[in-house]
PQR file of N, CA, C, O and H, with PARSE charges and radii, in Angstrom:
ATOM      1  N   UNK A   1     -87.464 -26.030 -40.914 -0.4000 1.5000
ATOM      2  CA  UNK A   1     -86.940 -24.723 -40.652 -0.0000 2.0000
ATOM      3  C   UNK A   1     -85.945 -24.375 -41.757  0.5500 1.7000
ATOM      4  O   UNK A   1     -84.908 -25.001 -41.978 -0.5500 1.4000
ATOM      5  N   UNK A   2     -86.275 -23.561 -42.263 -0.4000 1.5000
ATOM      6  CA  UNK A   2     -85.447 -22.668 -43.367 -0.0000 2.0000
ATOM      7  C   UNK A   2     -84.111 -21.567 -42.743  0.5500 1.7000
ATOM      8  O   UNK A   2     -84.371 -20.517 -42.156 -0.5500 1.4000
ATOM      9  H   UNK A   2     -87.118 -23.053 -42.083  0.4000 1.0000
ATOM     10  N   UNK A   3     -82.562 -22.101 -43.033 -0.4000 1.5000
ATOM     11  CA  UNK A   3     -81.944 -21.428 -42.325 -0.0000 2.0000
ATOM     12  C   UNK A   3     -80.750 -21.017 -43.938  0.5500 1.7000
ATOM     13  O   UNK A   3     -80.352 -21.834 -44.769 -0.5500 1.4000
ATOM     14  H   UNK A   3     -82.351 -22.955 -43.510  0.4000 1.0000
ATOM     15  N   UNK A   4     -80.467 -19.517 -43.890 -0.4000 1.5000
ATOM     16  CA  UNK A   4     -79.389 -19.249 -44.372 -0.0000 2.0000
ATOM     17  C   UNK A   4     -78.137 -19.427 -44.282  0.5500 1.7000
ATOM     18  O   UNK A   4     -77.399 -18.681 -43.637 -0.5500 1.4000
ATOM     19  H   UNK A   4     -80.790 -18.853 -43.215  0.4000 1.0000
ATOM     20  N   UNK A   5     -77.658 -20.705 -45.092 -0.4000 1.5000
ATOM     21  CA  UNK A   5     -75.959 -21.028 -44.447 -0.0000 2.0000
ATOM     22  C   UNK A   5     -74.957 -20.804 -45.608  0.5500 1.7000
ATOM     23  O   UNK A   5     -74.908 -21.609 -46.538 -0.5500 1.4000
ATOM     24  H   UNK A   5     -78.257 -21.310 -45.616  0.4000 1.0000
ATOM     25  N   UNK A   6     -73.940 -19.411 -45.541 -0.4000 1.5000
ATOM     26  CA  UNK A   6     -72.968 -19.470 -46.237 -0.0000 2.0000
ATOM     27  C   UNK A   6     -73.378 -18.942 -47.652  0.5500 1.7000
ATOM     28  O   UNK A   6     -72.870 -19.209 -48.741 -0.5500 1.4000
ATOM     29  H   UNK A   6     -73.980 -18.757 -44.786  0.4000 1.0000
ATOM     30  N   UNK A   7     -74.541 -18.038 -47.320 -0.4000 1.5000
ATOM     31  CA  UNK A   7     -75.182 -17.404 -48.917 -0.0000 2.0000
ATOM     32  C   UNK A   7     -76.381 -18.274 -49.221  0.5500 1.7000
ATOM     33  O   UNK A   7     -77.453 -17.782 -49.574 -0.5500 1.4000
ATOM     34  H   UNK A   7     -74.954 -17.821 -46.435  0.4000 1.0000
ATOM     35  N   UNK A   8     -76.163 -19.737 -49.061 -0.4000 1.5000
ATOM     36  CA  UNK A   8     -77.864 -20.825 -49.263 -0.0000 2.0000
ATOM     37  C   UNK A   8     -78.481 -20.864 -48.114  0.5500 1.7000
ATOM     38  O   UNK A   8     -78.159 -20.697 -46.938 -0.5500 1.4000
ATOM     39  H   UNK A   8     -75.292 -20.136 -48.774  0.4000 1.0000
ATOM     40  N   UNK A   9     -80.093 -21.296 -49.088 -0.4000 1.5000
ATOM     41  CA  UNK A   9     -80.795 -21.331 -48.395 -0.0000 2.0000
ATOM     42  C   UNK A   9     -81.131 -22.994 -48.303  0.5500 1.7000
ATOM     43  O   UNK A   9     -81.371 -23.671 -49.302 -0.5500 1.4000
ATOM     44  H   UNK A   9     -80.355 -21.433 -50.044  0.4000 1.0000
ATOM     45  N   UNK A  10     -81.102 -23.603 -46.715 -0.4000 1.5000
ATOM     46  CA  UNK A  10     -81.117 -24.884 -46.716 -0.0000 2.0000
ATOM     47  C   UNK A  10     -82.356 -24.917 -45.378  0.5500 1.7000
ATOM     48  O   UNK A  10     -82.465 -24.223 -44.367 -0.5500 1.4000
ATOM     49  H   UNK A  10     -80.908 -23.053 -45.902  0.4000 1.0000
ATOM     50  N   UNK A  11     -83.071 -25.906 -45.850 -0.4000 1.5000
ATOM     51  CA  UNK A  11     -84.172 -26.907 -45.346 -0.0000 2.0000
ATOM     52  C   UNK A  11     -83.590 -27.789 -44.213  0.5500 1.7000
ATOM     53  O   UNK A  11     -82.932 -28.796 -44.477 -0.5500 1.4000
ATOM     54  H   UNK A  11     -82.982 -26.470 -46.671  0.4000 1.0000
ATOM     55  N   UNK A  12     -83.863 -27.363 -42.865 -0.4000 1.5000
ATOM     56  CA  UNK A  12     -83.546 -28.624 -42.110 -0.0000 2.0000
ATOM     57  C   UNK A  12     -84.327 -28.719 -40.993  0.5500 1.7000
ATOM     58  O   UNK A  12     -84.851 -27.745 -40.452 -0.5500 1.4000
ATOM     59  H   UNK A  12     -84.397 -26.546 -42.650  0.4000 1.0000
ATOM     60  N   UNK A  13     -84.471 -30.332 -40.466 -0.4000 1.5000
ATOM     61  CA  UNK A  13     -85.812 -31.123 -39.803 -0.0000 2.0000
ATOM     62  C   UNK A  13     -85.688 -29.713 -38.374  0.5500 1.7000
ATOM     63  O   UNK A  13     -84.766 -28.916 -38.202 -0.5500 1.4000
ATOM     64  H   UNK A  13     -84.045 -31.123 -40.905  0.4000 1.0000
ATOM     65  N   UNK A  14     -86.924 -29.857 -37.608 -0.4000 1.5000
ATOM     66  CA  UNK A  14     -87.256 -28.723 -36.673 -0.0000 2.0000
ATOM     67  C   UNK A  14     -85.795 -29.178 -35.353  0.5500 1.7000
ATOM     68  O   UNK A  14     -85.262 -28.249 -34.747 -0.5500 1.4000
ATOM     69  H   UNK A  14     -87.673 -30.504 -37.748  0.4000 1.0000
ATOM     70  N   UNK A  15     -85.372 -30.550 -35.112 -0.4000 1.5000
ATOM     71  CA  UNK A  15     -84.354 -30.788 -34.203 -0.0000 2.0000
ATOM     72  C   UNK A  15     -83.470 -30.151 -34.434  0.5500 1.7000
ATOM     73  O   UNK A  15     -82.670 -29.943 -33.521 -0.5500 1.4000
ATOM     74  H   UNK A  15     -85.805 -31.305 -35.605  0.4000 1.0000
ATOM     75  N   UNK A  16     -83.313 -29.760 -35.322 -0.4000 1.5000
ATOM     76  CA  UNK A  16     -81.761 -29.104 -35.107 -0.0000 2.0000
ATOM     77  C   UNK A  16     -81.779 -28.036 -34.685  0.5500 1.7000
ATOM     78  O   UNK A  16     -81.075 -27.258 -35.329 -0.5500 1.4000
ATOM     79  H   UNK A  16     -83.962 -29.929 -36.064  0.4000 1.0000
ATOM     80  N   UNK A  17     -82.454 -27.487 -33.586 -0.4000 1.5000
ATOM     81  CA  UNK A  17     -82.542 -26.498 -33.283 -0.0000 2.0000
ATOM     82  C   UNK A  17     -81.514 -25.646 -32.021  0.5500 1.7000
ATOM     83  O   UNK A  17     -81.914 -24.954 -31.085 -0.5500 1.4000
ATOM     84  H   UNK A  17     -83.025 -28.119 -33.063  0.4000 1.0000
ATOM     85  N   UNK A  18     -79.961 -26.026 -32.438 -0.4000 1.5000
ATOM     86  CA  UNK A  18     -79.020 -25.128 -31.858 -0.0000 2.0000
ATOM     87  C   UNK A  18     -77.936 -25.119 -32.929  0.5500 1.7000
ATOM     88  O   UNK A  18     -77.969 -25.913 -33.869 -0.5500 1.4000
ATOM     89  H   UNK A  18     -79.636 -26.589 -33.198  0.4000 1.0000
ATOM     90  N   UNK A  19     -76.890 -24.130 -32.761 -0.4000 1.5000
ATOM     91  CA  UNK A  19     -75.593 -24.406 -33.774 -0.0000 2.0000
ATOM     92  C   UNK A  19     -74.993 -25.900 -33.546  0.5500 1.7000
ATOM     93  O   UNK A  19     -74.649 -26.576 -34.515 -0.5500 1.4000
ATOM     94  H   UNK A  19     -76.863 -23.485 -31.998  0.4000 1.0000
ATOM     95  N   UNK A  20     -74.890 -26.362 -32.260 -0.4000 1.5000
ATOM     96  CA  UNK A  20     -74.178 -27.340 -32.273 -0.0000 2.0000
ATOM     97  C   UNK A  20     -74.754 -28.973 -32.920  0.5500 1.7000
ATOM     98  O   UNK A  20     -74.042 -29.934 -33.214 -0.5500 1.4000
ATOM     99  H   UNK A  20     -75.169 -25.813 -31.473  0.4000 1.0000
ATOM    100  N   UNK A  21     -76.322 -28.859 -33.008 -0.4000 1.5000
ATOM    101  CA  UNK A  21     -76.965 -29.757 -33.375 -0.0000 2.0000
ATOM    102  C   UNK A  21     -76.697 -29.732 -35.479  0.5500 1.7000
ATOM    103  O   UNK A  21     -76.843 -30.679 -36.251 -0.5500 1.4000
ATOM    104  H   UNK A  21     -76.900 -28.079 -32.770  0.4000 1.0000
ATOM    105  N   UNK A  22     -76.237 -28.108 -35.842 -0.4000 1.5000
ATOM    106  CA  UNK A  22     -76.333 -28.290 -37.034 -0.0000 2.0000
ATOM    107  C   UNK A  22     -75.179 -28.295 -37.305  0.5500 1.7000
ATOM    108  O   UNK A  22     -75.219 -28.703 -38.466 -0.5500 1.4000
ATOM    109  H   UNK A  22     -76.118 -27.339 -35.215  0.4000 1.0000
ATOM    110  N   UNK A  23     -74.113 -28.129 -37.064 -0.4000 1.5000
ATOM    111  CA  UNK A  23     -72.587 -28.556 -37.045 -0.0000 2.0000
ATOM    112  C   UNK A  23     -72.654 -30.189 -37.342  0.5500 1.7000
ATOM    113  O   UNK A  23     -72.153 -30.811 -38.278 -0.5500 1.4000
ATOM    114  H   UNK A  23     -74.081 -27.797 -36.121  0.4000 1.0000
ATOM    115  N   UNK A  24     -73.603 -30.762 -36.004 -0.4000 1.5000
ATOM    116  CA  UNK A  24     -72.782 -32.170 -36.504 -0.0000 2.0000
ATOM    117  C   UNK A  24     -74.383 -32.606 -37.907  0.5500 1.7000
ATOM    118  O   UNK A  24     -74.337 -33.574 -38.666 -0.5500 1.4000
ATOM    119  H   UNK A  24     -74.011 -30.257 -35.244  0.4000 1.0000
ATOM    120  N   UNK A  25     -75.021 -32.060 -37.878 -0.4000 1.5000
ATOM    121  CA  UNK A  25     -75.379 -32.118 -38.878 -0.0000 2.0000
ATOM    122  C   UNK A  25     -74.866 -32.308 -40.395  0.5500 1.7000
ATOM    123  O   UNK A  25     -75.242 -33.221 -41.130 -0.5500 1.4000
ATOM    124  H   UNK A  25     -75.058 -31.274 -37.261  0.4000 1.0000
ATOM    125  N   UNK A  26     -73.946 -31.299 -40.746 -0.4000 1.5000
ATOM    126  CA  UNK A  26     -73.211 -30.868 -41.596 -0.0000 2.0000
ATOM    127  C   UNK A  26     -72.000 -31.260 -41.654  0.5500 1.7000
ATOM    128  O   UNK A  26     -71.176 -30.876 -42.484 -0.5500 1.4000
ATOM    129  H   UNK A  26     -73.640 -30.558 -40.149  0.4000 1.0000
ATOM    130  N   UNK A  27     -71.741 -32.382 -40.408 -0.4000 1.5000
ATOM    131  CA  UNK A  27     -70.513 -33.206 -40.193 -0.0000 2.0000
ATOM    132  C   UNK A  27     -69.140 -32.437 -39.996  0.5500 1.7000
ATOM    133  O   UNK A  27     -68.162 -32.919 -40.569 -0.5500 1.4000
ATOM    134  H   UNK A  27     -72.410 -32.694 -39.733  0.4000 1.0000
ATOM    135  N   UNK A  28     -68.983 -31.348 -39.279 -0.4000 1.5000
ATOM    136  CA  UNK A  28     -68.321 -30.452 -39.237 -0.0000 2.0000
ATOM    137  C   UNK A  28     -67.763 -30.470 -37.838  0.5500 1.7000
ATOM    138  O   UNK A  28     -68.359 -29.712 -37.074 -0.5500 1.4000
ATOM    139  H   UNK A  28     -69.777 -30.957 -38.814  0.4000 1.0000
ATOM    140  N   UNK A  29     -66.873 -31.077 -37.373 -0.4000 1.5000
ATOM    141  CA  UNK A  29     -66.249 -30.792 -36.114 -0.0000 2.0000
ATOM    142  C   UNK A  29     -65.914 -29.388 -35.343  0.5500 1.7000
ATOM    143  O   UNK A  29     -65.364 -28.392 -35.815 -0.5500 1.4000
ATOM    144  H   UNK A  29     -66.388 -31.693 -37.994  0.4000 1.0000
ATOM    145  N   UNK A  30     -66.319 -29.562 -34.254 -0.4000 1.5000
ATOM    146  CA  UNK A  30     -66.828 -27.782 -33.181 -0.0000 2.0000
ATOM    147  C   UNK A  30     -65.038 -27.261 -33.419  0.5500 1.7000
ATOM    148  O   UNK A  30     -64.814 -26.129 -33.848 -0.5500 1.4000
ATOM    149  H   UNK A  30     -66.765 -30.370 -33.870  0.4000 1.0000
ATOM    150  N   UNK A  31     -63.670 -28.393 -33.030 -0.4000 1.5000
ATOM    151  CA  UNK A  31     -62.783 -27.262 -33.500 -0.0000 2.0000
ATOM    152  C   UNK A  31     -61.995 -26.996 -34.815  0.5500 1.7000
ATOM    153  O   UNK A  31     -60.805 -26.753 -35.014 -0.5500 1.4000
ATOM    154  H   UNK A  31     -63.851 -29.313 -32.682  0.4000 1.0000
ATOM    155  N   UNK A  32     -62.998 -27.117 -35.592 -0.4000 1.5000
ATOM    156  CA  UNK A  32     -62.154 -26.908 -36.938 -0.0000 2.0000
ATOM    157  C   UNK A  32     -63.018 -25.690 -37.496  0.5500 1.7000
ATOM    158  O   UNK A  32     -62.883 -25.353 -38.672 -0.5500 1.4000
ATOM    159  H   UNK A  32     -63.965 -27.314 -35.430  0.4000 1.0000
ATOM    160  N   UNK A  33     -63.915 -25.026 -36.640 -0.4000 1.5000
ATOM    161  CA  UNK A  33     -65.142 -24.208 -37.679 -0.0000 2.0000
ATOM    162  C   UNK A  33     -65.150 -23.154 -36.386  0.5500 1.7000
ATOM    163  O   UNK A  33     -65.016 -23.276 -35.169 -0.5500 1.4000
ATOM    164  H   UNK A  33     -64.024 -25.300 -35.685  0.4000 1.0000
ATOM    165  N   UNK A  34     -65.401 -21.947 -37.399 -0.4000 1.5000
ATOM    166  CA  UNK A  34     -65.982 -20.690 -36.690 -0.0000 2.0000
ATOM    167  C   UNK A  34     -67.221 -20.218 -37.086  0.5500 1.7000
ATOM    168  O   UNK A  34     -67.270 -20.153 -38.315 -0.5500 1.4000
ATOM    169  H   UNK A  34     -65.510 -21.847 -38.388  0.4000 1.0000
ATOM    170  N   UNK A  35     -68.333 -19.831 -36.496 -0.4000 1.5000
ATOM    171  CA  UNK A  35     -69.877 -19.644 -36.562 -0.0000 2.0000
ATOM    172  C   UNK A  35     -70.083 -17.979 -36.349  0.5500 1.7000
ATOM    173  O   UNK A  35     -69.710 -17.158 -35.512 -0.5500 1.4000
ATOM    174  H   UNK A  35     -68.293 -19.883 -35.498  0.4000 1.0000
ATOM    175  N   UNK A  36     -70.589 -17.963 -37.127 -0.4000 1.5000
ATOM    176  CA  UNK A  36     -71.395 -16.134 -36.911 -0.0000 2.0000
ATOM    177  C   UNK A  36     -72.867 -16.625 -37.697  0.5500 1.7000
ATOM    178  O   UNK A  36     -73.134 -17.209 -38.747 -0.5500 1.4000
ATOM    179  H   UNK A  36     -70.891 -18.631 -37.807  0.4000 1.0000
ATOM    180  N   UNK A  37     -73.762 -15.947 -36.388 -0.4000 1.5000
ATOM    181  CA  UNK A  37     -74.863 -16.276 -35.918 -0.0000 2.0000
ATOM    182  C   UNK A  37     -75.844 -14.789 -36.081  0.5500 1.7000
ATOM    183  O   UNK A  37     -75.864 -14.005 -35.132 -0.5500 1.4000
ATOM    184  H   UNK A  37     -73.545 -15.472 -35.535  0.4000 1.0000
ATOM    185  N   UNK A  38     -76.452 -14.558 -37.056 -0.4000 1.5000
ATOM    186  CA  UNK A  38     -76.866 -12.944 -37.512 -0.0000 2.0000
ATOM    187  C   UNK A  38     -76.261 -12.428 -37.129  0.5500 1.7000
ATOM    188  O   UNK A  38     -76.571 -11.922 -36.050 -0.5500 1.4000
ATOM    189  H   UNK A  38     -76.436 -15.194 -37.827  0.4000 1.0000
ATOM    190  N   UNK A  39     -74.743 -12.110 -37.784 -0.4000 1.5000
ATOM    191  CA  UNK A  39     -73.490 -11.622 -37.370 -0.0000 2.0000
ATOM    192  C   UNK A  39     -73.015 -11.249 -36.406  0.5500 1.7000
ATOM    193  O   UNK A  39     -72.641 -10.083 -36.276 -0.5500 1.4000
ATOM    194  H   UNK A  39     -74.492 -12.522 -38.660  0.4000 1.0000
ATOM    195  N   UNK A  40     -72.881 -12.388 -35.240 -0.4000 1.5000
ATOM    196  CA  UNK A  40     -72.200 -12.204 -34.422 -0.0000 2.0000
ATOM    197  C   UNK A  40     -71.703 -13.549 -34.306  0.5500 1.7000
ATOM    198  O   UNK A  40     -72.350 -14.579 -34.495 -0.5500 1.4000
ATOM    199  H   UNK A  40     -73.184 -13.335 -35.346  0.4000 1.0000
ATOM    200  N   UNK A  41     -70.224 -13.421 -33.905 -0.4000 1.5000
ATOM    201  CA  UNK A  41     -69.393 -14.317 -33.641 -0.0000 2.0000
ATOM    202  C   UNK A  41     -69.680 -15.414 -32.424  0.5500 1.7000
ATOM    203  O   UNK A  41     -70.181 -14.859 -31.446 -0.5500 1.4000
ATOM    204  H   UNK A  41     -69.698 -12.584 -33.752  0.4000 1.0000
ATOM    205  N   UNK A  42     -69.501 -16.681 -32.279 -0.4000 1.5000
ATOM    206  CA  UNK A  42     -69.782 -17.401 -31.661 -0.0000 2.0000
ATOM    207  C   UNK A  42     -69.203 -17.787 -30.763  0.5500 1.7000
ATOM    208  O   UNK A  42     -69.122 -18.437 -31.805 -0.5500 1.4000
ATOM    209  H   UNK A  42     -69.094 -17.132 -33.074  0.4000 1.0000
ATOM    210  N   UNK A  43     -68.458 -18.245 -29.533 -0.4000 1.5000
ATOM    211  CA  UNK A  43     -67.495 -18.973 -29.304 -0.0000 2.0000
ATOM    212  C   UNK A  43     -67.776 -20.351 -28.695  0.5500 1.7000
ATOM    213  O   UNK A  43     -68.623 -20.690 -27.868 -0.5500 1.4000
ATOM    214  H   UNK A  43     -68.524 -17.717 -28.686  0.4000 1.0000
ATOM    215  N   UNK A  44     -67.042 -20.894 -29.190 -0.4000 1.5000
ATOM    216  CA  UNK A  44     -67.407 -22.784 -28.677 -0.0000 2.0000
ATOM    217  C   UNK A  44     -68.161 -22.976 -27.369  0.5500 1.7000
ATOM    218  O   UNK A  44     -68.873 -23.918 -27.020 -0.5500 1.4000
ATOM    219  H   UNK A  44     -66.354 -20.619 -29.861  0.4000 1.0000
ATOM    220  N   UNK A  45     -67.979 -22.354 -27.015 -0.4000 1.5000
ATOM    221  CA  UNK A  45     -69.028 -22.380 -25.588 -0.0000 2.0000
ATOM    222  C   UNK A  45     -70.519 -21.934 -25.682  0.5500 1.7000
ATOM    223  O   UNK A  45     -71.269 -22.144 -24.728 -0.5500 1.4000
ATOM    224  H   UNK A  45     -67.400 -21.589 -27.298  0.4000 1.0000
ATOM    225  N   UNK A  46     -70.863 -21.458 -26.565 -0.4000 1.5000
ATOM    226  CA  UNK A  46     -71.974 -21.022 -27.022 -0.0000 2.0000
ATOM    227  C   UNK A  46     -72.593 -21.886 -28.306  0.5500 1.7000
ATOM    228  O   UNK A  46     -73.329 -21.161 -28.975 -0.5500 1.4000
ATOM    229  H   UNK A  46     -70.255 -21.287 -27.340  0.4000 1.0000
ATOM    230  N   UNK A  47     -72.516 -22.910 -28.699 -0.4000 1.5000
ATOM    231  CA  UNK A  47     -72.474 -23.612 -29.897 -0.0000 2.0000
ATOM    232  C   UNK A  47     -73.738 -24.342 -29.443  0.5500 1.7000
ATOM    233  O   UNK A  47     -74.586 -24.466 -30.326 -0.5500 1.4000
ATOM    234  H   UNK A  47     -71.918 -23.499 -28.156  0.4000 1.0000
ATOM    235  N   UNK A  48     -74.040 -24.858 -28.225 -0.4000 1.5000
ATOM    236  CA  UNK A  48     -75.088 -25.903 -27.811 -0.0000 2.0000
ATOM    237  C   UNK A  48     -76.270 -25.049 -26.921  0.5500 1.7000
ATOM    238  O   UNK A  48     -77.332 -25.504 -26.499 -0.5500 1.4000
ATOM    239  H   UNK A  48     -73.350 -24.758 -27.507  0.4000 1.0000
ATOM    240  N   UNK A  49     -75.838 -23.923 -26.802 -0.4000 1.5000
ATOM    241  CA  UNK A  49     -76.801 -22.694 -25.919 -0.0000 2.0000
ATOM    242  C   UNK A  49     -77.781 -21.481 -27.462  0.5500 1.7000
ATOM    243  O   UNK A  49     -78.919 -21.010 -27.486 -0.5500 1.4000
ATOM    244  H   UNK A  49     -74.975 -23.554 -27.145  0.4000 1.0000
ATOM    245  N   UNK A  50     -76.970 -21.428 -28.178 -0.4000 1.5000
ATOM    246  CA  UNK A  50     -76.984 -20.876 -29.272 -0.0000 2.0000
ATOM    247  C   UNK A  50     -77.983 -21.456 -30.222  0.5500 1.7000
ATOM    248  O   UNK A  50     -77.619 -22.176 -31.151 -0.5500 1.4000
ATOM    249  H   UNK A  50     -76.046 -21.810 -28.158  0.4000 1.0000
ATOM    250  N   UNK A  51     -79.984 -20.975 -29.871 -0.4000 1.5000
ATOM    251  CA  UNK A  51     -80.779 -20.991 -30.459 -0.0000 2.0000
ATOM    252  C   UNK A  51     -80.833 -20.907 -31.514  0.5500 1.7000
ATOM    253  O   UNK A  51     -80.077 -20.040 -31.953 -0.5500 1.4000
ATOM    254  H   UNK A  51     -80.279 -20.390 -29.116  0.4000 1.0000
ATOM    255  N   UNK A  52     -81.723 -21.705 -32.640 -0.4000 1.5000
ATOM    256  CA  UNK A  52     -81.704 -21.933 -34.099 -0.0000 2.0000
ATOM    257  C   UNK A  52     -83.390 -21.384 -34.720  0.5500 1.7000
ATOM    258  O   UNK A  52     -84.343 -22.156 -34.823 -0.5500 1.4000
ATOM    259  H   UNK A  52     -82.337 -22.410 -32.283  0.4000 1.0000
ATOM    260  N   UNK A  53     -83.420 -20.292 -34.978 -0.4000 1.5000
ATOM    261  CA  UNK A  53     -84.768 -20.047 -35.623 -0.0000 2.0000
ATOM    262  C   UNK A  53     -85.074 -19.801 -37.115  0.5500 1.7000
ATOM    263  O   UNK A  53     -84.205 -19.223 -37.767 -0.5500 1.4000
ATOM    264  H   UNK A  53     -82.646 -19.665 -34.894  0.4000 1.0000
ATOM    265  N   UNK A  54     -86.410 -20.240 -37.830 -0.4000 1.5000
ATOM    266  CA  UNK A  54     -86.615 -19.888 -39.220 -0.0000 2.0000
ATOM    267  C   UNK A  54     -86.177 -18.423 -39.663  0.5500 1.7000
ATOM    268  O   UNK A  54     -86.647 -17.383 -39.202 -0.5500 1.4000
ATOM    269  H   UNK A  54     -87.116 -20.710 -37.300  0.4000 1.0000
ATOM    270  N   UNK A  55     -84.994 -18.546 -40.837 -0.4000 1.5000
ATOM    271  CA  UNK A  55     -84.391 -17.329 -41.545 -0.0000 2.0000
ATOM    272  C   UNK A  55     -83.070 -16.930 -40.581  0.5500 1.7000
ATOM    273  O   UNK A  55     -82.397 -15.900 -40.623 -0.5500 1.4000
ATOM    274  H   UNK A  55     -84.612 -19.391 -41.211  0.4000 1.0000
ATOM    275  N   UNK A  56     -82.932 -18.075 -39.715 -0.4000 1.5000
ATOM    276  CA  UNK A  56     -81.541 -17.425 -39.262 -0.0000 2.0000
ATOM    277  C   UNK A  56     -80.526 -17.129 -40.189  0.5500 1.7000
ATOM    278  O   UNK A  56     -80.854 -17.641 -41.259 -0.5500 1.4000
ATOM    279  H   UNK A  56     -83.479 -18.912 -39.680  0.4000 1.0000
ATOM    280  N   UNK A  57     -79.381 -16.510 -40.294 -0.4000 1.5000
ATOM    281  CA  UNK A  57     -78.178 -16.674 -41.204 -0.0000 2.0000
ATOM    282  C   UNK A  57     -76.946 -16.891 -40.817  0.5500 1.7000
ATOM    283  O   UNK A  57     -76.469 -16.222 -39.901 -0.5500 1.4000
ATOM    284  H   UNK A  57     -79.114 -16.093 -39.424  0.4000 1.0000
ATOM    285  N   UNK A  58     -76.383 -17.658 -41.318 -0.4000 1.5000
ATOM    286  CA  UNK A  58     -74.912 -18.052 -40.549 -0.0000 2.0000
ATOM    287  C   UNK A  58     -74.353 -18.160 -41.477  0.5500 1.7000
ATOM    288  O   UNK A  58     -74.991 -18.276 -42.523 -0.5500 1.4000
ATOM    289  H   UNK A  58     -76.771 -18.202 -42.062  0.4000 1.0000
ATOM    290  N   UNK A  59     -73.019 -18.166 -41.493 -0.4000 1.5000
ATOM    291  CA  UNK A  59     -71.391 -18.619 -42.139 -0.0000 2.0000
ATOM    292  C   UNK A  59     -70.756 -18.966 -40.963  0.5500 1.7000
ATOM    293  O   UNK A  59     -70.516 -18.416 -39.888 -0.5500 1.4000
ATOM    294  H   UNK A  59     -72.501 -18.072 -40.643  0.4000 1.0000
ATOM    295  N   UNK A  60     -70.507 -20.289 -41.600 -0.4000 1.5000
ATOM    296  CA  UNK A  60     -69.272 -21.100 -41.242 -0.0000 2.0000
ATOM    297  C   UNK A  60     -68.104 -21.000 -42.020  0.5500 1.7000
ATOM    298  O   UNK A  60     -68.052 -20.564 -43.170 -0.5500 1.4000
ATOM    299  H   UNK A  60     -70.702 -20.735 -42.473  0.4000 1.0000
ATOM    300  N   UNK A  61     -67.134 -21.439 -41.315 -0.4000 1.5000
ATOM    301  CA  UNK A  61     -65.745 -21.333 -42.067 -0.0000 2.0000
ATOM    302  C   UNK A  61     -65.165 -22.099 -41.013  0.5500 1.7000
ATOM    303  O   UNK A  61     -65.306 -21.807 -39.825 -0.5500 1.4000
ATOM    304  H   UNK A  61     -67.177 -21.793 -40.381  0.4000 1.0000
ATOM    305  N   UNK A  62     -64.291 -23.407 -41.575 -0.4000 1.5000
ATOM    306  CA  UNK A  62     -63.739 -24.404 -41.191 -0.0000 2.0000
ATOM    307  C   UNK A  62     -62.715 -24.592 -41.630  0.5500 1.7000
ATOM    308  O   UNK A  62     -62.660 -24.344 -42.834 -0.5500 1.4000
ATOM    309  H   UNK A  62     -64.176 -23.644 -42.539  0.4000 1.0000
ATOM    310  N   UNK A  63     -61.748 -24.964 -41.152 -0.4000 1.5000
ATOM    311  CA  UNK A  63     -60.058 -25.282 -41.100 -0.0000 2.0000
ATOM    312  C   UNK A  63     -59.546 -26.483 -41.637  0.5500 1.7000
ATOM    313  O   UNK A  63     -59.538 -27.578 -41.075 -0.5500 1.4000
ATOM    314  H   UNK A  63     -61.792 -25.165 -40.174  0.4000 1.0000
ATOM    315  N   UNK A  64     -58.951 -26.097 -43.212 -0.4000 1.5000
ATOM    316  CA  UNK A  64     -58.631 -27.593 -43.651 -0.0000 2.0000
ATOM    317  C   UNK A  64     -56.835 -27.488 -43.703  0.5500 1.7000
ATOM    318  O   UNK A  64     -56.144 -26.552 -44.106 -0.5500 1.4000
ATOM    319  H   UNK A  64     -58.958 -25.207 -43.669  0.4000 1.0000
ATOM    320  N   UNK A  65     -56.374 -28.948 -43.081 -0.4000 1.5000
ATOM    321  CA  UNK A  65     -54.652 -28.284 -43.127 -0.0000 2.0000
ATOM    322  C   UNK A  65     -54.000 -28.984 -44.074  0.5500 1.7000
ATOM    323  O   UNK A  65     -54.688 -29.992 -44.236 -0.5500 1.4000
ATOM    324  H   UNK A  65     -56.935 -29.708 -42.753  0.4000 1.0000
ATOM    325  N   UNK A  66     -53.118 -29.028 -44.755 -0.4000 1.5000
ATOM    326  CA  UNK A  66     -52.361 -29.697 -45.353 -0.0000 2.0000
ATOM    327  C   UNK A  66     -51.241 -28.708 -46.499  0.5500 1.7000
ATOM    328  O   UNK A  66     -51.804 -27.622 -46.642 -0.5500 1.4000
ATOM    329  H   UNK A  66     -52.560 -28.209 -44.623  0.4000 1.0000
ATOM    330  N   UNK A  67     -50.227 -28.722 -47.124 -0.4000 1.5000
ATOM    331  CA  UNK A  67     -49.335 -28.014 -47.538 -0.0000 2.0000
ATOM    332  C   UNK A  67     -48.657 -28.322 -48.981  0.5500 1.7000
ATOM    333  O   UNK A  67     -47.751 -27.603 -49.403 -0.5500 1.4000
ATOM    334  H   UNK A  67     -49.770 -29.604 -47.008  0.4000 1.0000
TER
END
């Protein structure tokens, strides 16, 4: 399945077929990242309900802290 993430276009196996399966995919912990899902916003509760189909598009944006 061919999914748009963050402007690329990335190749991934047919399982990953929810946000939350491609999060930990991408090794990305559920509270450090915000998901928009053919632009609409996600909320953590929706991450494992939240269907994954060929040409979806998403941006992530994840929280790095330090000063």
């Amino acid at each position: 399945m061919k999914l748009l993430v963050n402007g690329k276009e990335i190749e991934f196996a047919s399982h990953i077929n929810n946000v939350e399966k491609l999060l930990q995919e991408l090794g990305l912990t559920v509270r450090t990242v915000v998901v928009e899902l053919n632009r609409s916003i996600l909320v953590r509760d929706q991450h494992g309900e939240a269907q994954l189909k060929d040409g979806d598009e998403l941006e992530i944006v994840h929280f790095v802290g330090g000063g």
